[in-house]
C-alpha positions as a Markdown table, in Angstrom:
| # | Residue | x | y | z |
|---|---|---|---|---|
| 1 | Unk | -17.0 | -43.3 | -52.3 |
| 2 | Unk | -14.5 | -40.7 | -51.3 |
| 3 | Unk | -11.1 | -41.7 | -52.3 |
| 4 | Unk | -7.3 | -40.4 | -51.9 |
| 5 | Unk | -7.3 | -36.6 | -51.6 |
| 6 | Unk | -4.3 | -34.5 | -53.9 |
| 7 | Unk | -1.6 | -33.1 | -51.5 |
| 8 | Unk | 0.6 | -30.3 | -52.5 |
| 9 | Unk | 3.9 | -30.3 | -50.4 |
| 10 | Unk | 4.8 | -27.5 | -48.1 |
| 11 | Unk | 5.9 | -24.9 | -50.6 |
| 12 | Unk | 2.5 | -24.4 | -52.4 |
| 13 | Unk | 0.7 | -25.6 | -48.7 |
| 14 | Unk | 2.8 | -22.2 | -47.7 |
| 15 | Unk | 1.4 | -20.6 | -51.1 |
| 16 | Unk | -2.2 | -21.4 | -49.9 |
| 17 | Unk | -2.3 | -19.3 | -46.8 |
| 18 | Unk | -1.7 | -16.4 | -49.2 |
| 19 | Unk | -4.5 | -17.5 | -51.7 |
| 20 | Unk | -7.2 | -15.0 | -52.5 |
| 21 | Unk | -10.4 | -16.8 | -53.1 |
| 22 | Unk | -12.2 | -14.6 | -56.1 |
| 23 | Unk | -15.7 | -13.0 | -54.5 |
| 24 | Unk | -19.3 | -14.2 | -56.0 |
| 25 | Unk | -20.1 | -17.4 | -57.5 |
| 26 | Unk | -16.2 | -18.6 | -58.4 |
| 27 | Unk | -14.8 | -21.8 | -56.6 |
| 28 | Unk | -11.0 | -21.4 | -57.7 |
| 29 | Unk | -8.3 | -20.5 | -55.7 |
| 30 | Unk | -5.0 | -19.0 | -57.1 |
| 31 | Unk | -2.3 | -19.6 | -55.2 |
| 32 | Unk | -0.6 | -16.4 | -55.1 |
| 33 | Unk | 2.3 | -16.0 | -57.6 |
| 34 | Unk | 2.4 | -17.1 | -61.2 |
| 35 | Unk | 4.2 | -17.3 | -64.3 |
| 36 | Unk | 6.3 | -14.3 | -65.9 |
| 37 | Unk | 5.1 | -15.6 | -69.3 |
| 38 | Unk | 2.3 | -17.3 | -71.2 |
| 39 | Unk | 4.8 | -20.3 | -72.2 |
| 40 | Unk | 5.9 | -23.2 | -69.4 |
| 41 | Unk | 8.1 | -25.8 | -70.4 |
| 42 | Unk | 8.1 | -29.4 | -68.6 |
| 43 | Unk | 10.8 | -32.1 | -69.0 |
| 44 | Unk | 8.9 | -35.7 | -68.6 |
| 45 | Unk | 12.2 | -38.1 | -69.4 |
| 46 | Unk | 11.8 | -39.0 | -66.2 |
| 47 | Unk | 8.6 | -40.7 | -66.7 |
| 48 | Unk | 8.3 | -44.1 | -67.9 |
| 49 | Unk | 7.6 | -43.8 | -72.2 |
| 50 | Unk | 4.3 | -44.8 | -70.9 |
| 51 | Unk | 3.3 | -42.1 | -69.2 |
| 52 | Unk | 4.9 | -39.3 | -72.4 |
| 53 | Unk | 1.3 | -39.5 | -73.6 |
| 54 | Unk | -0.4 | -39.0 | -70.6 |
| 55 | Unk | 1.8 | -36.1 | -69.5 |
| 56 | Unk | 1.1 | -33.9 | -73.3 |
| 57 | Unk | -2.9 | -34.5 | -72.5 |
| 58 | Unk | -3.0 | -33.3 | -69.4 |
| 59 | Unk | -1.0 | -30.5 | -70.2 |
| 60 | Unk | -2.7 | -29.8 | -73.4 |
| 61 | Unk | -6.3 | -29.7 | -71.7 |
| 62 | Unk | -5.0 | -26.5 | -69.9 |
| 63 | Unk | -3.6 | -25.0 | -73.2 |
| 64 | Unk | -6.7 | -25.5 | -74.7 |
| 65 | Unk | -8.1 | -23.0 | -72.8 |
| 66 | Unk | -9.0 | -20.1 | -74.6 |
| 67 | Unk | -8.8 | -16.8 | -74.9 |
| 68 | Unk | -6.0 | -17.7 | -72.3 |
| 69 | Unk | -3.0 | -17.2 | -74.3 |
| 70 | Unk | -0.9 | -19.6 | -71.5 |
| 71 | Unk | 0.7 | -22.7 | -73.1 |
| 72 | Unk | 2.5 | -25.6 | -71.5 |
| 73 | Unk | 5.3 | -27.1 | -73.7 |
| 74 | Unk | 7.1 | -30.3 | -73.3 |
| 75 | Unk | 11.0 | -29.4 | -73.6 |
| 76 | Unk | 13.7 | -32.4 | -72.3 |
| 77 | Unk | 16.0 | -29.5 | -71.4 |
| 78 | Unk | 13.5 | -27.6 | -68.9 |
| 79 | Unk | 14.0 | -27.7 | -65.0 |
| 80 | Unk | 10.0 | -28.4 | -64.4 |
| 81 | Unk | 10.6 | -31.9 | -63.6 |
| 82 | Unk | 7.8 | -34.4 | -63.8 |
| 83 | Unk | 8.4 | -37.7 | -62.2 |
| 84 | Unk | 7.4 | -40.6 | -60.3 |
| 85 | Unk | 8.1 | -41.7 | -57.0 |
| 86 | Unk | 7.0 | -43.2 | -53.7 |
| 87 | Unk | 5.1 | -40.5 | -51.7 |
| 88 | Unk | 2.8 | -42.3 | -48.9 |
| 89 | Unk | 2.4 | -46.2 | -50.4 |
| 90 | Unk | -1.1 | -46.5 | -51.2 |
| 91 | Unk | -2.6 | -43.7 | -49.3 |
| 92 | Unk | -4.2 | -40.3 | -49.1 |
| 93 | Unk | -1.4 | -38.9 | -51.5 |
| 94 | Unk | -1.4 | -39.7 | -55.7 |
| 95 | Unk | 0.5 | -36.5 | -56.8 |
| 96 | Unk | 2.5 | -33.6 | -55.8 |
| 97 | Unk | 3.6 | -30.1 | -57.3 |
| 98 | Unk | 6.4 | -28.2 | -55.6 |
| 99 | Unk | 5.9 | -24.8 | -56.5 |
| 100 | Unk | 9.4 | -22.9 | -56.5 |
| 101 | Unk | 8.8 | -19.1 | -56.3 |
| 102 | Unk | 10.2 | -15.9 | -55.6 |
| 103 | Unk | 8.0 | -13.3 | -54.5 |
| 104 | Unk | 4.8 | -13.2 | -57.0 |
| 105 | Unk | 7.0 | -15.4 | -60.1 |
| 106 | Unk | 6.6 | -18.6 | -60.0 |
| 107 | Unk | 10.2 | -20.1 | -60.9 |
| 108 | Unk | 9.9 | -23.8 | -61.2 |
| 109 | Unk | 7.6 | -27.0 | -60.6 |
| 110 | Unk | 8.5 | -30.4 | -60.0 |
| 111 | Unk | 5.4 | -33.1 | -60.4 |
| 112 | Unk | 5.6 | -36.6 | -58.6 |
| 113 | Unk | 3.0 | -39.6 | -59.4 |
| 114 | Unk | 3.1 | -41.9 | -56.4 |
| 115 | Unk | 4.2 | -45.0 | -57.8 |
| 116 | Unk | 2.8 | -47.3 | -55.0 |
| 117 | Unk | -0.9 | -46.4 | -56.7 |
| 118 | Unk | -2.7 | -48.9 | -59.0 |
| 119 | Unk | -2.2 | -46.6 | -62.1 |
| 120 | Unk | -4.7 | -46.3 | -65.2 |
| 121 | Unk | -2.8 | -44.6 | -67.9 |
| 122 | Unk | -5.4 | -45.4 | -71.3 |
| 123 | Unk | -7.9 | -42.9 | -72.7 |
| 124 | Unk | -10.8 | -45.6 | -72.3 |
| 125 | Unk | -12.1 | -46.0 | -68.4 |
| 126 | Unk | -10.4 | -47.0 | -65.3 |
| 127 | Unk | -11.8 | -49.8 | -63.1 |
| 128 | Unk | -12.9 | -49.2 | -59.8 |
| 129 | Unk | -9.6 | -49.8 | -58.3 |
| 130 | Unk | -7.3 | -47.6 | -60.5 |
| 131 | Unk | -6.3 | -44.0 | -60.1 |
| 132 | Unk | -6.9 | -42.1 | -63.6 |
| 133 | Unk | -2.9 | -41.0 | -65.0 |
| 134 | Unk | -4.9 | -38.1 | -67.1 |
| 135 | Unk | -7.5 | -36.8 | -64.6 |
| 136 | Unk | -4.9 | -36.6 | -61.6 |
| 137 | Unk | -2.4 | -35.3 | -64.5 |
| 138 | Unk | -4.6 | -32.6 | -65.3 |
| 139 | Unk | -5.5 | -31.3 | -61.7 |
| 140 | Unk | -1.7 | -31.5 | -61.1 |
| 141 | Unk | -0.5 | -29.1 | -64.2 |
| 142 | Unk | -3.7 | -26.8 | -62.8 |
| 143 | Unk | -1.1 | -26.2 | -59.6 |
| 144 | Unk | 1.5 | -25.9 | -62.0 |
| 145 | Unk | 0.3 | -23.3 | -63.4 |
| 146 | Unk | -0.5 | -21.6 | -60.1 |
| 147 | Unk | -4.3 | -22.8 | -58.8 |
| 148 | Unk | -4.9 | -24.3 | -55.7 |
| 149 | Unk | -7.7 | -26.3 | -55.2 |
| 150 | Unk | -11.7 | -24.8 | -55.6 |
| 151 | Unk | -13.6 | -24.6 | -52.9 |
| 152 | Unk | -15.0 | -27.3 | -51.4 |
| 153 | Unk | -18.5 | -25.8 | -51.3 |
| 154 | Unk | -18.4 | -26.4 | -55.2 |
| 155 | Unk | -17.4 | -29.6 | -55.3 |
| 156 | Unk | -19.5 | -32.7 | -55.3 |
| 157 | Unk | -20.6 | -35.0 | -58.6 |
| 158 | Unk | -19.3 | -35.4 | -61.7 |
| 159 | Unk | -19.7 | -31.7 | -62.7 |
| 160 | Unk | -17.3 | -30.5 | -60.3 |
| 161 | Unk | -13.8 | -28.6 | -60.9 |
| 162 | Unk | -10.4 | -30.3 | -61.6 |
| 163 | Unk | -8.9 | -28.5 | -59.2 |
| 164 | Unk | -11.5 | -30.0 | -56.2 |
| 165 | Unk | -9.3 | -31.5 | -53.9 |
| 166 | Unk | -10.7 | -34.8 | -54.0 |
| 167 | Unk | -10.7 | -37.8 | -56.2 |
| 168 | Unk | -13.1 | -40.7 | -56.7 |
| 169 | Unk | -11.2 | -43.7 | -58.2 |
| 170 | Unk | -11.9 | -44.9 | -61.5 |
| 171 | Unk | -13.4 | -42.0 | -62.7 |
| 172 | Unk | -12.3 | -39.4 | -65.7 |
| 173 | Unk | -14.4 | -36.5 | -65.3 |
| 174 | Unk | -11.3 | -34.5 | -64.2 |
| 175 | Unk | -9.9 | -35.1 | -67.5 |
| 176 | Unk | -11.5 | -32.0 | -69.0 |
| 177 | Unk | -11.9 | -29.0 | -67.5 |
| 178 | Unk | -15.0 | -27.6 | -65.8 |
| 179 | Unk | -16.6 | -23.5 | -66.3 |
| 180 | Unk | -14.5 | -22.7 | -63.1 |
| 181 | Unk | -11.5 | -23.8 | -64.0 |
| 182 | Unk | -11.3 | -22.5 | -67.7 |
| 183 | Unk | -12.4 | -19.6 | -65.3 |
| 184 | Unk | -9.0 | -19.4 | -63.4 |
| 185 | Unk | -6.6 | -20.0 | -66.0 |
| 186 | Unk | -8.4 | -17.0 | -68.0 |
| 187 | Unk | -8.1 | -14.8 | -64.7 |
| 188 | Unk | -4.4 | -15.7 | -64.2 |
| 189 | Unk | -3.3 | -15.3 | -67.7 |
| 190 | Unk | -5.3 | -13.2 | -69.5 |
């Protein structure tokens, strides 16, 4: 069963309409402008102490990346905000990234976990009713570091991209990252 899709607000849903969707067999999408260097810094005091953990392995899964040199780094003092917060109540909408941007530079983000969801945030498996902290986590630092979401055409089973726009509850294959997306990151920051 289909479940919640990710939303983006308006600033990176205004980024999409400039995506450019890569030619042959690539589903990502970038979403225009990006980072002026290889190392992003997030603040997470926002986030309950029991979501610190959560926040560092979804980030890390995108550092992993290699021969990508990009690196996310949490830092209290930076302005890339990640919080929680109520977006829609239980609804179509877990998690947001507001991209800030001025012309191709990506200047800021600021991530929101919807608190109204029922919220697994362990390494073991979710139930059917819970919404994965680190698979959601990871698709959301994907738009923080400037992807949109693949295309939809590439998206169906458990081998499917982070960054598909969809999410089936209780399940953690979005932990790690797929071909495609270890495919945009390398693109983006090479």
């Amino acid at each position: 069963m289909k479940c919640p899709r990710f939303s983006v607000w308006s600033a990176v849903a205004l980024l999409s309409l400039l995506a450019v969707t890569v030619p042959t067999a690539e589903a990502w999408v970038g979403l225009g402008p990006k980072w002026p260097s290889n190392t992003v810094r997030y603040d997470k005091a926002a986030l309950p102490s029991n979501w610190g953990s959560v926040a560092d392995f979804s980030a890390q899964q995108w550092t992993n990346v290699t021969p990508s040199p990009f690196t996310f780094v949490s830092d209290g003092s930076s302005s890339n905000d990640l919080t929680r917060g109520n977006i829609d109540g239980r609804g179509r909408t877990l998690a947001t990234t507001t991209i800030y941007y001025s012309g191709s530079t990506i200047t800021r983000f600021v991530m929101k976990f919807d608190t109204s969801e029922n919220w697994y945030l362990g390494s073991g498996t979710p139930t059917s009713s819970q919404v994965d902290g680190q698979s959601v986590g990871t698709h959301e630092f994907g738009h923080a570091l400037g992807l949109g979401h693949a295309q939809s055409s590439y998206c169906s089973g458990s081998g499917s991209a982070t960054m598909c726009a969809f999410y089936t509850m209780g399940t953690t294959f979005m932990r790690s990252l797929e071909t495609d997306d270890r495919n945009g990151i390398n693109t983006l920051y090479p």
